[in-house]
N, C-alpha and C positions, 0 to 999 in steps of 0.2 A: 312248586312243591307244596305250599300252602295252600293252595286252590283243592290239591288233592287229597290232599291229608284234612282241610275244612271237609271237603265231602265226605268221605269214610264218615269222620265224627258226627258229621249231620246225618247221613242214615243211619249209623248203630243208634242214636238217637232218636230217632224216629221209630226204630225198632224197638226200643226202649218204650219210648211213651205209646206205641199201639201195644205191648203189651202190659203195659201198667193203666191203662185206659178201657181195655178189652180184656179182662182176663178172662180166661174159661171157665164156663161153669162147672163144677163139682170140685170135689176134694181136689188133695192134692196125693194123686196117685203113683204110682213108682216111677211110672213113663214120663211123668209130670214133672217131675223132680228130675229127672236124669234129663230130660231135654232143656229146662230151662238151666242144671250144670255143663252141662255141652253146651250151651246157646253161648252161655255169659263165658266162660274158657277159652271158647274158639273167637269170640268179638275182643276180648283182652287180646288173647293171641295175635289176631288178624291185626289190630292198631297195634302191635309190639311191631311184629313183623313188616309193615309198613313203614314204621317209623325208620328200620333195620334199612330199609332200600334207601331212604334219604332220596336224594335228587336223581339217583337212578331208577327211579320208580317213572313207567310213562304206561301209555292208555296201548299205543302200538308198539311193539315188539323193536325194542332197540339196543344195542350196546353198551350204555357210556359207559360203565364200570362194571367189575366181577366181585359182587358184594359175597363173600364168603364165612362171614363172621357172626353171631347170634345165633337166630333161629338158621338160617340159610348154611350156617356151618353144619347141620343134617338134613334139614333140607330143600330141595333147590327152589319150590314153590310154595313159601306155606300158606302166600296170600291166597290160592286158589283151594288150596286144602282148609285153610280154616274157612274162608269162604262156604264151602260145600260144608264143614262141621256145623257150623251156624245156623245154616237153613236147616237140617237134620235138628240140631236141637229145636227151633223152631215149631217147626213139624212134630214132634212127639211133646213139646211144650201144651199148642194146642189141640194134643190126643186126635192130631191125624197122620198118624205112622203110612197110609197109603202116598200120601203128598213124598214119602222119602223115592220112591219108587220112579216118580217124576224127577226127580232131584238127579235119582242115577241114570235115567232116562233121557235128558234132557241137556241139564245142568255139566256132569260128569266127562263127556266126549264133548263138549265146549271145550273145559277147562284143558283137558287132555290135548285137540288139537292146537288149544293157546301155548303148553308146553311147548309140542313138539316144533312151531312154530319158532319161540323162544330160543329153543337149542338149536335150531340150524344158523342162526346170528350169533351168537354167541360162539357158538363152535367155530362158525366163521371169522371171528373177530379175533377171540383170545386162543383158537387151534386147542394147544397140547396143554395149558393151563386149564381150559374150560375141560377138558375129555379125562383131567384126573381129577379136577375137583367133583363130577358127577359121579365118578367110580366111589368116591366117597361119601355119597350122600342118595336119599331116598327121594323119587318122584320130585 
């Protein structure tokens, strides 16, 4: 769990110093602004939400527990959704809103097939626990 949870902090980090190393040139514009508050939200988020998985956090698609509580108590992925918010703020940080279009293009149906993957183990693991706790919760 520390190896992964080290990595997370190493790249927000890295994201961090390429954009405090690189900043874009000109003002600071509305897009500017709103992407670097979405940037840093969704990178707090995504290390909350990590920290939230604990040791049931893995790289492949596994079982060991039905973490339901924190962010996961709405909902079911938010590493993948703050993920995707992150690169979006990103992306409108350095006033290139076309890069979000890749993001949905690319990034978006990744994460989607990583869910859907997710829920057939799990559905198969925990049954009728996992099939009401997703009635209760978003993506």
């Amino acid at each position: 769990m520390k190896a992964n949870l080290s990595s997370l902090l190493i790249g927000l980090a890295a994201l961090a110093a390429l954009i405090y190393l690189h900043p874009p040139d000109g003002p600071w514009t509305a897009m500017r602004i709103a992407g670097a508050g979405l940037a840093l939200v969704s990178g707090v988020l995504l290390i909350v939400a990590r920290l939230q998985l604990g040791s049931s956090f893995s790289v492949r698609p596994e079982a060991r527990a039905l973490v339901t509580t924190g962010l996961y108590s709405r909902i079911r992925n938010p590493i993948y959704l703050f993920s995707l918010l992150l690169l979006t703020g990103v992306a409108l940080y350095f006033g290139q809103p076309w890069l979000i279009l890749g993001i949905v293009l690319i990034f978006l149906p990744i994460q989607i097939y990583r869910a859907r993957k997710e829920e057939k183990i799990l559905t198969g693991v925990f049954g009728e626990a996992y099939r009401s706790y997703k009635a209760g919760t978003w993506f």
